[in-house]
C-alpha positions in Angstrom: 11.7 -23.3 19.8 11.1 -24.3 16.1 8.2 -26.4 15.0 6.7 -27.9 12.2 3.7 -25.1 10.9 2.0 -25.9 7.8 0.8 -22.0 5.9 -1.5 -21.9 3.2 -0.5 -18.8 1.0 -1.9 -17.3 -1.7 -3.4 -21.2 -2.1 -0.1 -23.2 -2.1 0.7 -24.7 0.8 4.2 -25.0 2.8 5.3 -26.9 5.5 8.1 -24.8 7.6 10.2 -25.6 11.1 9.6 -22.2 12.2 9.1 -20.3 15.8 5.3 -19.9 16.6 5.6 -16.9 18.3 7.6 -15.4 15.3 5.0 -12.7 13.2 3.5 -14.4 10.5 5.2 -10.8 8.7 8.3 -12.2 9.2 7.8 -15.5 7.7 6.1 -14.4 5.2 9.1 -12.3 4.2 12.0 -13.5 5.3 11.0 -17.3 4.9 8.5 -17.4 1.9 10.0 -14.4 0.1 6.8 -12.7 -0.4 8.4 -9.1 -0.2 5.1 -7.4 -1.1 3.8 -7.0 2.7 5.5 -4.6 4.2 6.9 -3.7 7.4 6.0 -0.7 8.6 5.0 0.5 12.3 5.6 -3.2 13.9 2.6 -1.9 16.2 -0.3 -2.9 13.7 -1.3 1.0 13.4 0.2 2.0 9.9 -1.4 -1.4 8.0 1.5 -2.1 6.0 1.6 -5.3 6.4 -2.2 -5.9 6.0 -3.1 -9.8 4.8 -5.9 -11.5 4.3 -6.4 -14.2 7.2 -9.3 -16.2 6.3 -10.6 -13.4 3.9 -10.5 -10.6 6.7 -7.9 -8.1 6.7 -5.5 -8.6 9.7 -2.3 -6.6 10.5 0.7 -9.5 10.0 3.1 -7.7 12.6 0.7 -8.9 14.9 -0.1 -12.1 14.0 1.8 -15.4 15.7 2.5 -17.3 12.8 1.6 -20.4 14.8 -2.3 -18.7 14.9 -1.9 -18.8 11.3 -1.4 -21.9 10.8 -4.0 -23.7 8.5 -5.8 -20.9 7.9 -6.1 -19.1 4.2 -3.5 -16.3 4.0 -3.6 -14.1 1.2 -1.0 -11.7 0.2 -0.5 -8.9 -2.7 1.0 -11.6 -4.7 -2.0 -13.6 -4.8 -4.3 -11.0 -5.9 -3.5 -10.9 -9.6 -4.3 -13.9 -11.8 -1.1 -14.8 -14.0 -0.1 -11.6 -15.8 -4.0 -9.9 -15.2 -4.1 -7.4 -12.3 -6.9 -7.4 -9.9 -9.1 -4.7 -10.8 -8.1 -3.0 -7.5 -4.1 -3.2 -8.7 -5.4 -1.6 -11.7 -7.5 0.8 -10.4 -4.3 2.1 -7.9 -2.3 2.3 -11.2 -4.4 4.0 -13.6 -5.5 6.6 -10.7 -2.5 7.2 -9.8 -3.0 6.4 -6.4 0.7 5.4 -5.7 3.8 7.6 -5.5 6.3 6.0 -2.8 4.0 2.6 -3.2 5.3 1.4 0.6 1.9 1.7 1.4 0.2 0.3 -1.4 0.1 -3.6 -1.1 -1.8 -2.8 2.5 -4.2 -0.2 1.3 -5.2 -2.9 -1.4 -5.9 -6.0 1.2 -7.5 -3.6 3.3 -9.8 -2.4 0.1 -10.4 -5.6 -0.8 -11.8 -7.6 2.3 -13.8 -4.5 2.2 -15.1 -4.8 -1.3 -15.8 -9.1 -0.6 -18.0 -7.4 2.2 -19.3 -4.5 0.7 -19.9 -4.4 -3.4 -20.3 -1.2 -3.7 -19.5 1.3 -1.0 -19.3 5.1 -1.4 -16.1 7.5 -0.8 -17.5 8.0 2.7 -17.9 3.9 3.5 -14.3 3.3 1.5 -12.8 5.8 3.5 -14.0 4.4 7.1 -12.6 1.8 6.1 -8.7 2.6 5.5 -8.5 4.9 7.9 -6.2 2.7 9.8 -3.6 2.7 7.1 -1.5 5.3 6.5 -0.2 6.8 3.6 3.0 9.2 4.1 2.8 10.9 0.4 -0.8 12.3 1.2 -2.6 10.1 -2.0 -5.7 9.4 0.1 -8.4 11.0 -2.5 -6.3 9.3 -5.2 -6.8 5.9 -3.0 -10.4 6.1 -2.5 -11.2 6.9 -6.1 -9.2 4.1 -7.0 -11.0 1.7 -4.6 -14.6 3.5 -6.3 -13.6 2.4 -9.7 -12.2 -1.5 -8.6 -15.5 -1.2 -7.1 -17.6 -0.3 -10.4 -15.1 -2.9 -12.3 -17.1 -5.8 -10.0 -14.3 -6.0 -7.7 -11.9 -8.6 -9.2 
């Protein structure tokens, strides 16, 4: 049954008759367009799909988009300011801490709710913390030095 739910995204704010109990994934997706988060496991295990909900990473495959509902929601797309990167988007680039990139977009939510909590954590603390997403091409020192440097850029 449809309803109206009112998102905040990346700070704009849109007013959709959507399903509660649909993921807020698949709104984000397949109603907002915001193709960055990915689908990946559906079970909230790969991180993927990781947002910012209210600054804290959360998996969106397993979030009811009626839970989100007023709350802040940040995705990959809101991370850059105009054409300037965030320093972690840099950072992933210039370390080369992509290959396939289906994983990226997560790995960078996840790294940065860690680095509003944390401003400068070492390879140890950064890896702790993305251990819950996965990357299939292997990249994961790649990742974590890329996460050091966004780190040592002040995080933004």
């Amino acid at each position: 049954m449809q309803e109206p739910i009112r998102l905040v995204v990346n700070g704009t704010e849109h007013r959709l008759d959507v399903d509660p109990e649909r993921t807020l994934l698949e709104v984000l997706r397949d109603d907002l367009g915001l193709t960055g988060t990915k689908y990946g496991c559906g079970e909230g295990q790969c991180g993927a799909c990781t947002v910012l909900l209210d600054g804290t990473d959360a998996r969106s495959c397993q979030v009811r988009v009626g839970v989100a509902e007023g709350r802040a929601i940040q995705t990959i797309e809101g991370l850059a300011t105009g054409e300037r990167l965030h320093s972690l988007q840099q950072a992933f680039l210039d370390a080369g801490a992509l290959q396939c990139g289906y994983c990226t977009s997560g790995m960078i939510m996840t790294a940065a709710a860690l680095l509003a909590r944390e401003k400068q954590p070492d390879a140890q603390r950064i890896a702790r913390a993305l251990q819950g997403n996965v990357c299939r091409c292997g990249t994961y020192h790649r990742i974590v030095a890329a996460v050091s440097a966004a780190a040592q850029a002040g995080g933004r």
